[in-house]
Wavefront OBJ file of the C-alpha trace (Angstrom):
o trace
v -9.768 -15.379 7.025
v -12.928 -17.079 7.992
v -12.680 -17.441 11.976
v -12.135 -13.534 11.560
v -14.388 -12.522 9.562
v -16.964 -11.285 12.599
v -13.818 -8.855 13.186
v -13.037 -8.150 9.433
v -16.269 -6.675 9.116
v -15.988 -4.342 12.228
v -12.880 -2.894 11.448
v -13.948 -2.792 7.565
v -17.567 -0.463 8.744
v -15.317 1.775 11.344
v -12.462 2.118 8.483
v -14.871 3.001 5.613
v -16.939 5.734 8.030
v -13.735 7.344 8.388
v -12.337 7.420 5.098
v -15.969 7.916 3.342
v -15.287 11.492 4.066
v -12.270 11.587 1.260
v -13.587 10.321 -1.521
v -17.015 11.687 -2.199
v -17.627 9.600 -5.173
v -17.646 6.627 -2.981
v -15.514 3.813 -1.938
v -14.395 0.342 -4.317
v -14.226 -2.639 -2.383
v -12.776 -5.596 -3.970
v -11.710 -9.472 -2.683
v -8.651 -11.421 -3.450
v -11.038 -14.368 -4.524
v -13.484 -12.413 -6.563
v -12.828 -10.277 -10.233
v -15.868 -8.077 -8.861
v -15.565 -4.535 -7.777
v -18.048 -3.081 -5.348
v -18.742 0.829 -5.789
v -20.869 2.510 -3.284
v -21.042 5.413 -0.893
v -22.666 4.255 1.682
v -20.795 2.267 4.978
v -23.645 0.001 5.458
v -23.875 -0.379 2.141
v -20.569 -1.663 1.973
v -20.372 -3.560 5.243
v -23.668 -5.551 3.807
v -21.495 -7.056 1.571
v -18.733 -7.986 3.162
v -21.031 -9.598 5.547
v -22.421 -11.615 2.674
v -19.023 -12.566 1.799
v -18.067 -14.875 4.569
v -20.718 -17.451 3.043
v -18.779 -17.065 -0.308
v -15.162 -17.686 1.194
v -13.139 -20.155 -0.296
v -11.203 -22.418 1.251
v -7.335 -22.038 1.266
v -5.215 -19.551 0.734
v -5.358 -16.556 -1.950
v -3.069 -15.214 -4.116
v -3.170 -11.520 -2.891
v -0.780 -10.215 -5.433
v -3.020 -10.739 -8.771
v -5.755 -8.724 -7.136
v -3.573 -5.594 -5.888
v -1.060 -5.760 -8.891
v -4.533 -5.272 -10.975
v -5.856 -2.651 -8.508
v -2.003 -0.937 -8.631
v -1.823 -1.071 -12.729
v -5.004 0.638 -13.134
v -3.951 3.286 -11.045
v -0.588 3.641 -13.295
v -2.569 3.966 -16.111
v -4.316 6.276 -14.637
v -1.433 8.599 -13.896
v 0.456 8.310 -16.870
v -2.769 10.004 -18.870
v -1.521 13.558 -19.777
v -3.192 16.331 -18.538
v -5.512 13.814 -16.622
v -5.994 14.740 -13.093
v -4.383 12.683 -10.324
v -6.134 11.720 -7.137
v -4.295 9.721 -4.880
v -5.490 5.979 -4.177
v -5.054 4.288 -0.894
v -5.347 0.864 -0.281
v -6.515 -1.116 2.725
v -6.147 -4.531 2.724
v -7.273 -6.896 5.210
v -5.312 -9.883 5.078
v -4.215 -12.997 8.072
v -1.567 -12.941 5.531
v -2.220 -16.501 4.805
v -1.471 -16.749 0.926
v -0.479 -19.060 -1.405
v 3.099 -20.062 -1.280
v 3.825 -18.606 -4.825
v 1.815 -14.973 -3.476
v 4.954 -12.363 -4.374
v 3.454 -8.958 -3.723
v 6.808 -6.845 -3.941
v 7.006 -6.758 -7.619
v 3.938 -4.903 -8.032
v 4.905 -2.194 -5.329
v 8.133 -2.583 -6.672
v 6.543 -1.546 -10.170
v 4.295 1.271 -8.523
v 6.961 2.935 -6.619
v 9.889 2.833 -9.528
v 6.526 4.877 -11.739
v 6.275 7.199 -8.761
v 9.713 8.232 -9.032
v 9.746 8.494 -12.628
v 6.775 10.845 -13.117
v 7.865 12.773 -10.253
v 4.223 11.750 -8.297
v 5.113 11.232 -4.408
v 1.910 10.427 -2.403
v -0.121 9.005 -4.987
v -0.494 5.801 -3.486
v -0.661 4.522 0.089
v -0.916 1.098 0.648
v -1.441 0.241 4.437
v -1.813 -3.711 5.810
v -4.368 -4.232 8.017
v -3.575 -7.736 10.055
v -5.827 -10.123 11.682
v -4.637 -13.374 13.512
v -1.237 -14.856 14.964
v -0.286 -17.109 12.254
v 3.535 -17.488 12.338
v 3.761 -17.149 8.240
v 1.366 -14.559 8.062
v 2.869 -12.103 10.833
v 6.055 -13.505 8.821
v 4.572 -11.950 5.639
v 3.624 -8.527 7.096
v 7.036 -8.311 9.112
v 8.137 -8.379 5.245
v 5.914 -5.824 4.044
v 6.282 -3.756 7.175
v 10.427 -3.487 7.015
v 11.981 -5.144 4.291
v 10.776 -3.903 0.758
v 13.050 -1.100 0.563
v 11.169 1.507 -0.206
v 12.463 5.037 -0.720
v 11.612 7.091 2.145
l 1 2 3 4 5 6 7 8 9 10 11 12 13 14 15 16 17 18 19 20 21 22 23 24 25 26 27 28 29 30 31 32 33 34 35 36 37 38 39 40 41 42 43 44 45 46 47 48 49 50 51 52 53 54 55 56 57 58 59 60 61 62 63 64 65 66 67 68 69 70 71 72 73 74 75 76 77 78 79 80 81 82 83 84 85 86 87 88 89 90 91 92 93 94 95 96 97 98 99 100 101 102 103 104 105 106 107 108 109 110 111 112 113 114 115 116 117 118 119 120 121 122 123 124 125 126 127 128 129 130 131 132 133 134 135 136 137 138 139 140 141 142 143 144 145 146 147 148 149 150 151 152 153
């Protein structure tokens, strides 16, 4: 993600103006290489960090699905809490789609969507793929998540 990181963190300040708006309590911004979680209301705020991030990036690939089966289980929890109240989540993720060759991020949708359907909960969770570079594997990898996962509609 590094040679796109000057365009990571534009699309990441326009996308957070334009969501702030929903979630008055302020966004979470997390990294596939990092157990923090960022909590703030303020774009610039935000965007500081992820420009401070690039100097942090690790070499190599990620493994994408530890970080959003986390984010995703948190959320279940949440919504199997009686009588708690349910705000949807929705997920941007950034991604060249460059991850380690064991990364398997269908069984945690797979897991989210099968809890959906048995609570009865439709649009509590949007997950949307935001792609950066022309990397054969990594298109390859959001082709996948675009088309093949199987999702009810």
């Amino acid at each position: 993600m590094r040679q796109h990181w000057p365009e990571v963190k534009k699309v990441f300040g326009i996308l957070a103006y334009m969501v702030k708006t929903f979630d008055p309590d302020g966004l979470d911004l997390y990294f596939t290489q990092s157990p923090e979680k960022h909590h703030h209301k303020h774009t610039k705020y935000l965007v500081n960090i992820v420009d401070k991030r690039m100097d942090n990036l690790e070499k190599g690939r990620s493994d994408i699905s530890i970080r959003l089966d986390a984010i995703l289980n948190a959320h279940i929890a949440q919504l199997r809490r009686p009588l708690a109240i349910h705000h949807p989540l929705n997920v941007y993720i950034l991604t060249d789609g460059i991850w380690t060759p064991s990364c398997n991020i269908v069984p945690a949708i797979d897991k989210t969507v099968n809890m959906m359907v048995e609570l009865s909960l439709r649009k509590q969770v949007g997950l949307q793929f935001i792609s950066f570079g022309t990397d054969p594997e990594g298109l390859a990898r959001m082709e996948l998540v675009d088309n093949r996962l199987g999702l009810p509609q």
